[in-house]
N, C-alpha and C positions, 0 to 999 in steps of 0.2 A: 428776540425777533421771532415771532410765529413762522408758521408753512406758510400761511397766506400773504404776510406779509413780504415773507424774502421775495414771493412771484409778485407783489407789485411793487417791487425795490424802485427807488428814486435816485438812490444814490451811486449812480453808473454814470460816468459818460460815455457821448456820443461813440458810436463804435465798440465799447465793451458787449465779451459774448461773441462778438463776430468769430466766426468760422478764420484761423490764423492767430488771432489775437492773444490767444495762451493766456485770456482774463474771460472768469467768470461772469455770468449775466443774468440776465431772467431764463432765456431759454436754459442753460445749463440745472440752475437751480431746480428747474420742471424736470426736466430730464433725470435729475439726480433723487429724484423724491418719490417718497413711497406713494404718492398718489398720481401716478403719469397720466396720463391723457390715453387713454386706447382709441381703439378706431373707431369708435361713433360715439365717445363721450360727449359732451356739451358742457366742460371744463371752460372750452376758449370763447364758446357762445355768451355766457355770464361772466367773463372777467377775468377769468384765473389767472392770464394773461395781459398786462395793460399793452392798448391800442396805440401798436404802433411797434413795440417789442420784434426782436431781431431772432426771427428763428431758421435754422440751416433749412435750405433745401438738401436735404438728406433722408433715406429711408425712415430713418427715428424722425428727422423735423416733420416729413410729411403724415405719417403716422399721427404724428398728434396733434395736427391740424384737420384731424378728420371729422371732428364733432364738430367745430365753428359752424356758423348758421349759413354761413355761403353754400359751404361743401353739402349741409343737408339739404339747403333749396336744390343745389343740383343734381342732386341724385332723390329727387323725389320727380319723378315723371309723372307726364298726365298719365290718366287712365287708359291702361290697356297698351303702352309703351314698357318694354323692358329690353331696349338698347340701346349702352351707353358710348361712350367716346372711353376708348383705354390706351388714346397716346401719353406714353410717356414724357413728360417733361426734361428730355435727356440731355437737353443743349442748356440745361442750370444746372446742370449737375454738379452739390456741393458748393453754391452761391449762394449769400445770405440772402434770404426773402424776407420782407418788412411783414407783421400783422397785421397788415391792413385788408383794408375788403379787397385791396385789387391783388395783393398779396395771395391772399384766401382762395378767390375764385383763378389765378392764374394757377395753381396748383388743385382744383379740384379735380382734373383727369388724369395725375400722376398714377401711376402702374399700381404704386402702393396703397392709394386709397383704394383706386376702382378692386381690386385684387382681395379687397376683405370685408369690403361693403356689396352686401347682397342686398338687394330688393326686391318688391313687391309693388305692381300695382292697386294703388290705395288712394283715398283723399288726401290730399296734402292738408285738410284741415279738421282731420279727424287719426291720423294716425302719423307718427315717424320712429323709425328703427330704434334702438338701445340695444339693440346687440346684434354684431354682424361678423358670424365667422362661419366653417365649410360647412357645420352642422346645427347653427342656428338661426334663424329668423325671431324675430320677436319686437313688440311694439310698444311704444307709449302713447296713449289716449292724448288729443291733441282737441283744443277749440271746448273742453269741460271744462266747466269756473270753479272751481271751489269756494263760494264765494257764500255760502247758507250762511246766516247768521246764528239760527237756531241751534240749540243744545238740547240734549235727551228729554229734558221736562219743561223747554223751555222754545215756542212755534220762535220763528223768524223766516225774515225774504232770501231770495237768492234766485238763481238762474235755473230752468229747469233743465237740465242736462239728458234726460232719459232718449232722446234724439239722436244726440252727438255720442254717446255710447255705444247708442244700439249703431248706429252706422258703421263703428268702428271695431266692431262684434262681426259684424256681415262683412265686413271690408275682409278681414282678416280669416275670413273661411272661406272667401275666393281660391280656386285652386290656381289661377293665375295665367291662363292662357295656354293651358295643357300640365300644367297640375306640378313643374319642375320647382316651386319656391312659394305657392301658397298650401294652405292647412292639410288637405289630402295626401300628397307627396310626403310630409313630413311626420303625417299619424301612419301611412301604411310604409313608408321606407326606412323612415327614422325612428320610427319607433314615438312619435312626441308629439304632441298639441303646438301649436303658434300659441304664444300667452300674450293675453293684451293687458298691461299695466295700465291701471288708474293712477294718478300723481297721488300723492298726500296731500290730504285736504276734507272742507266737507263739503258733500254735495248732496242736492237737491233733484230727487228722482220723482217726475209728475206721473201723474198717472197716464197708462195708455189709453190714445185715440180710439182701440177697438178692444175686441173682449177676447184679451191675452195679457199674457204677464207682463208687468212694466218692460222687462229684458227678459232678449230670448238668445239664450248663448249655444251658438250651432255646437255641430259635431265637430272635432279637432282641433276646438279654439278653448285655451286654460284662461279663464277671466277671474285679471289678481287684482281684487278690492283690499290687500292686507295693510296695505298703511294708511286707506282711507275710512272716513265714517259715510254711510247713504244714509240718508232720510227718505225713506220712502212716502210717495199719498198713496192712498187706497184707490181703488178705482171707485167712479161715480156712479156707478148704477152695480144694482147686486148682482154677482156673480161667482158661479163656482171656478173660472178658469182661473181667477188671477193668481201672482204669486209676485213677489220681488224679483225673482229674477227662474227662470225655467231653464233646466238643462236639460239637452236630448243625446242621446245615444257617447257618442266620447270625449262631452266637452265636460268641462270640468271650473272648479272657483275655487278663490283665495280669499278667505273671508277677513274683513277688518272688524269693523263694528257697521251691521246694520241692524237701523231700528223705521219705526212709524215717525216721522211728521208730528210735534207734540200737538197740533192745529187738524190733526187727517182722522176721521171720523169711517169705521167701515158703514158700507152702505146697509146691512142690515147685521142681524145677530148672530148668524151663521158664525163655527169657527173652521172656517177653509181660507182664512186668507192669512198664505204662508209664507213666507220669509222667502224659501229657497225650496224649489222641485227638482227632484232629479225622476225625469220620463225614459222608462224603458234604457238605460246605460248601462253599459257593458263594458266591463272591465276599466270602470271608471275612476280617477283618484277623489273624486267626490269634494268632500269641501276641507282644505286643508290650512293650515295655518303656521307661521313660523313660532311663534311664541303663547305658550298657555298665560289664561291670563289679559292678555291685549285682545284677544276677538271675542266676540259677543255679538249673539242673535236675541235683540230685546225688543218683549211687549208686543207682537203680533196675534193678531184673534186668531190664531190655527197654532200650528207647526213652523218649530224655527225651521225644519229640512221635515219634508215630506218626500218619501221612496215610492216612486208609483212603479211596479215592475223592474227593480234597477236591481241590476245584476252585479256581483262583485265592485262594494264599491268603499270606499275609506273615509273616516272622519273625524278629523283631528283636532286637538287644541283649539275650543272653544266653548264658550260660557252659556247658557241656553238660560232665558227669564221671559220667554213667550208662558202661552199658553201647557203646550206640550213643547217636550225636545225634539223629539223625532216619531215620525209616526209612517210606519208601512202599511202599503196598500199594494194589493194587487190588481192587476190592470185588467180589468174584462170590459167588455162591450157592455154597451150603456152605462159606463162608468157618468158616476156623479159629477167628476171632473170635465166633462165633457169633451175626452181626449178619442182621439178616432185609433184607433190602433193600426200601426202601419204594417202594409203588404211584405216588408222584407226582415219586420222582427221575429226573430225565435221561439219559438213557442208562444204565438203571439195572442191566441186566447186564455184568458183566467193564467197571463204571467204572473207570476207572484213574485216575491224579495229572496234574494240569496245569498247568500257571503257578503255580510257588515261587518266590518272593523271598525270598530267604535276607542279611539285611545286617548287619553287626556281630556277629557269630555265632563263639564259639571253644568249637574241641571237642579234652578232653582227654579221650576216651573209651577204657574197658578193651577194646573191642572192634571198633570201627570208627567211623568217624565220619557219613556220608551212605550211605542205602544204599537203592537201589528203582529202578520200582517192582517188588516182587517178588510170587513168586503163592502167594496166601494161602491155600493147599491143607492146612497141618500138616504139609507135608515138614518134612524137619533142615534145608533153607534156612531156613526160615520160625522156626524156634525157637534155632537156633542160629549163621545167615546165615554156611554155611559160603561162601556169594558166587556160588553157581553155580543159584540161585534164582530169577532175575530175572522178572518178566513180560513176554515182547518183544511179546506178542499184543495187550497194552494200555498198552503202553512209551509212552504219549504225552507224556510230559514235557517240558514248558518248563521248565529250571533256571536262576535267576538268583541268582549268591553275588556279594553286594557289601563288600569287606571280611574283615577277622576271616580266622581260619584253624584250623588244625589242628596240636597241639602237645605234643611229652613222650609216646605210646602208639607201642606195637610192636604195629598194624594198619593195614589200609589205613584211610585216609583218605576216598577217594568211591570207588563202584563203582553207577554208574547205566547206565542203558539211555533213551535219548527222542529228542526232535526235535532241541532246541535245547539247550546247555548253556554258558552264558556266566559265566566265573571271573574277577572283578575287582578289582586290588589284594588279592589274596590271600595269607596264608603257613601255608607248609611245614616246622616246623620238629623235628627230631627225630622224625620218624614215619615209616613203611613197614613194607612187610609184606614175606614170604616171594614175595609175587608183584609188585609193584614201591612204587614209593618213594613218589609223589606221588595216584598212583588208578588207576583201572580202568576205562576208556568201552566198554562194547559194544555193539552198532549204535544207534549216534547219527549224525543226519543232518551236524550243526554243533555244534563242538564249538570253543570260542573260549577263549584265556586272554590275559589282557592286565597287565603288569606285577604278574608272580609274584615271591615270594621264595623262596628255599628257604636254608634252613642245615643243614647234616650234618656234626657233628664224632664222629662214632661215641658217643654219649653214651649209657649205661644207660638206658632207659627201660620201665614197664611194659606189659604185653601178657597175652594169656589165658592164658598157660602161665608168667608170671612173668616177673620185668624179662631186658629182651636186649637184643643191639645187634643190627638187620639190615643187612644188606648184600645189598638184593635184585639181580636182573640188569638192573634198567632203571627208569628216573624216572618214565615212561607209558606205560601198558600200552593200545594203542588197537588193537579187532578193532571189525572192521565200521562204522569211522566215516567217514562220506564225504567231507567234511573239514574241517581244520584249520587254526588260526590262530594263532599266538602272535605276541604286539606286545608286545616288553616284557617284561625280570626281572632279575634279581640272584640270581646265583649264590654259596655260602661254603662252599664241602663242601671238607674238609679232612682227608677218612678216606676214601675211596673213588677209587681211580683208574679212570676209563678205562670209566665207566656212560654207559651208552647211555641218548640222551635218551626217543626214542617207537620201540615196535614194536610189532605184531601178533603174535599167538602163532603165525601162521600166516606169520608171513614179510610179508606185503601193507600196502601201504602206501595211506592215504589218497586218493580220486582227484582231489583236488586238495587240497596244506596251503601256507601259507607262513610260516615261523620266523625272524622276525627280531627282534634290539636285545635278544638276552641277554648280560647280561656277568657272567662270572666274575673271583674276584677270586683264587683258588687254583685246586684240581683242575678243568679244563674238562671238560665232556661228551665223549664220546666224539666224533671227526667220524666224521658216517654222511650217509645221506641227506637222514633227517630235520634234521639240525642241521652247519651248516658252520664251524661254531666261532665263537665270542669278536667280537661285533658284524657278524657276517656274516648274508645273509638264505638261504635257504633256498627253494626251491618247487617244486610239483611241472614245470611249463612242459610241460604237457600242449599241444599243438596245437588243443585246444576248451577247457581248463579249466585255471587257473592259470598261465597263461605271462605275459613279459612286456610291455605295452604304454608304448611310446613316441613321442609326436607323432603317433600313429594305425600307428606299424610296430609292428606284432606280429613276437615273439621266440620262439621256439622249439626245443628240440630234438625229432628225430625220432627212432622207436622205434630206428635205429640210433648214436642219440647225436650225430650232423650237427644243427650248428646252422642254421637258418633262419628268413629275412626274409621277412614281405608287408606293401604297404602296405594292405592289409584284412585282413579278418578270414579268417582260412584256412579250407577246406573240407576239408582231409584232413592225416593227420599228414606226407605228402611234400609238399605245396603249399610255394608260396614259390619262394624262391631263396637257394641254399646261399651263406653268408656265408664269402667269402675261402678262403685255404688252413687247411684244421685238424687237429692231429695229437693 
């Protein structure tokens, strides 16, 4: 006999379970099972319970009569009410109460329900609790169908739900009649966003009545799409505003799988229509995911996640087969977006992108994979990021990629500009462009990669002009980065001889890198400067920068290639003393 079956056992009679009886019953069975009923489950709403079943008026019985749909109807108040009735039920105390509705509702203002069920003024047909205790509030999306017929390549009907979300988005960033139990209260007390859960299912996102993103997810509200699919439509008339869904300042998403509408056509050829905006957020968890693998941002003409000015923000466990993966922009006046920049943001002109954590993240994208920040003026960088776009003026980027890679597309890979850019356990596989194999760093101060893969067997792959095989002139392309690190990778290229690992377009090399503990297991890198071949280390041994230290001697060569010793630290690149005879 199953769990679900012992809770709708048949085989009792009348009276068994009763409170005295010293015989098991359905209530017991519940009780005693690892899946109890807590206080705002919806166990007894669906069945878990057969109508009619014998459960104690008891802390524990009332407890887990708290989800049933009586007790939710009555603790869903009209708008703008938040007080309830908290008399105790004390004159049943420890009498069986039937599961019935009269059952139900005679015990919805027991001490124990009202006492762990918190609420919020909200639609009764757009949102109800799923979690109610001292330090959370949090909602399930209510009156959304999941009802799309369609599949990723494949149009069908369904309900347009873009209404009933968005209401339940705004519902849910209400501060609630002085801010004790809606979103505000709980982002600046508690440290947390209200999250509003979408059910599992797929659903059918129409496009917006005006010219904004289909959803717009306030500040302090976490919107969890993770175990549903969206279909988005594009909007109907061309525009740079739109997006799937726009985040502003601390709200934040849970991504499942969203894609286009296989029937939804953009309005023109522009590629600005993105999946997912995050505007100007601070200190945001950005777009997260429980499991790598299950979420996916596919097929959008832009950017799965475009960063317009977004500050410290995270993004996890997700598949990217749009156009590009991510693409930063910095926020200035007359931005192409046509975003007005608000009075109380931070460095609120020419803001730019800062601290991205990028972790478990793979991009098989038609046209690049990482790219910014660049300046969001309406050049052809900016719509069709021919790469030479960048913004160096507000370049300030912190990049951290942890994981995941890039794979199967004839485009570059990354082509960023910032401070710090750290690549970790990362892979390379089948991808590069006409201008090199692995990315593009242009004036980065610190540019770090630490146990790389790359694999290159000349393999078909597609690209913006249709599937190729590239064979660019070099694996990384580094202008203006001051320098470099590489600890660690794995080499498998097995089409390509004799590519040079990093250069400049300008010839100049890093003012300090050092390249060691790659190993090839076929075609090696070219040996150059940058790279000494096959478990060899590499450095620049500058006289002030990158040279090396041993027991306190310092090593060096001098600009005429004479090696030299001091036991400190040298003051000019001739200091020292010229080590032995060298030819």
């Amino acid at each position: 006999m199953g769990l679900i079956d012992e809770h709708l056992r048949t085989d009792v009679t009348a009276g068994d379970g009763a409170p005295g009886s010293g015989k098991p019953g359905p209530a017991d069975d519940m009780q005693n099972s690892n899946l109890k009923v807590n206080a705002i489950g919806d166990v007894l709403s669906v069945g878990y319970l057969a109508e009619g079943a014998i459960v104690p008026n008891t802390p524990e019985g009332r407890a887990a009569l708290a989800g049933s749909t009586e007790l939710s109807t009555a603790f869903a108040p009209a708008s703008g009410s938040t007080a309830y009735a908290t008399a105790s039920q004390g004159a049943k105390a420890d009498q069986a109460v039937p599961n019935t509705t009269a059952g139900r509702s005679d015990l919805a203002a027991s001490s124990e329900v009202t006492s762990r069920i918190e609420t919020v003024a909200y639609p009764r047909a757009s949102l109800v609790p799923v979690a109610a205790f001292s330090r959370t509030v949090d909602f399930i999306i209510k009156g959304a169908v999941p009802d799309y017929t369609g599949r990723m390549t494949v149009a069908g009907t369904g309900t347009d739900n873009r209404a009933a979300i968005q209401a339940a988005l705004d519902a849910a960033a209400q501060p609630d009649g002085g801010g004790r139990y809606g979103s505000y209260w709980y982002s600046y007390q508690k440290r947390r966003s209200v999250k509003v859960k979408l059910p599992p299912g797929h659903y059918l996102i129409g496009p917006p009545p005006t010219d904004t993103a289909s959803l717009n997810v306030p500040e302090h509200v976490d919107f969890d799409t993770s175990e549903a699919v969206l279909y988005y439509q594009y909007p109907l008339t061309a525009t740079a505003k739109w997006a799937g869904a726009q985040v502003y300042k601390s709200g934040s998403i849970q991504v499942g799988t969203w894609i286009p509408a296989a029937d939804s056509v953009a309005p023109d050829t522009k590629r600005l229509y993105d999946a997912i905006r995050l505007v100007a957020t601070d200190n945001c968890q950005g777009v997260v995911t429980g499991s790598r693998g299950h979420s996916e941002i596919a097929g959008f003409q832009g950017a799965g996640i475009r960063l317009i000015g977004a500050w410290i923000t995270t993004i996890s466990d997700i598949n990217f087969t749009s156009d590009w993966g991510i693409i930063f922009s910095s926020m200035t006046s007359g931005n192409i977006y046509g975003l007005t920049i608000p009075d109380d943001m931070p460095s609120r002109l020419g803001r730019g992108v800062t601290d991205v954590t990028i972790n478990n993240c793979y991009f098989q994208t038609r046209r690049g994979g990482i790219v910014g920040p660049i300046v969001p003026d309406g050049g052809g960088g900016t719509t069709t990021m021919g790469g030479n776009n960048l913004d160096y003026t507000n370049g300030a980027l912190q990049l951290y990629m942890n994981g995941g890679g890039f794979e199967n597309f004839n485009a570059l890979p990354i082509r960023v500009t910032g401070y710090e850019i750290v690549l970790t356990n990362v892979l390379w596989e089948e991808v590069s462009s006409g201008t090199a194999m692995a990315g593009w760093f242009d004036a980065v101060r610190q540019l770090t990669i630490r146990n790389m893969r790359w694999n290159h067997t000349g393999k078909l792959v597609p690209g913006p002009s249709g599937d190729a095989v590239s064979a660019p002139p070099l694996f990384l392309r580094l202008d203006s980065v001051e320098a470099f690190k590489v600890d660690g990778g794995y080499v498998h290229n097995t089409y390509q001889d004799n590519l040079p690992f990093a250069k400049s377009n300008a010839g100049l090399f890093p003012d300090s890198y050092e390249v060691s503990s790659i190993r090839a297991d076929a075609k090696d890198f070219a040996k150059d400067v940058l790279y000494a071949g096959t478990g060899q280390v590499s450095m620049s041994g500058r006289w002030n920068k990158g040279h090396l230290v041993l027991g306190g001697y310092h090593i060096w060569p001098d600009a005429s290639g004479v090696l030299r010793v001091k036991s400190s630290a040298p003051t000019s690149d001739t200091d020292g003393t010229v080590i032995g005879t060298q030819s």
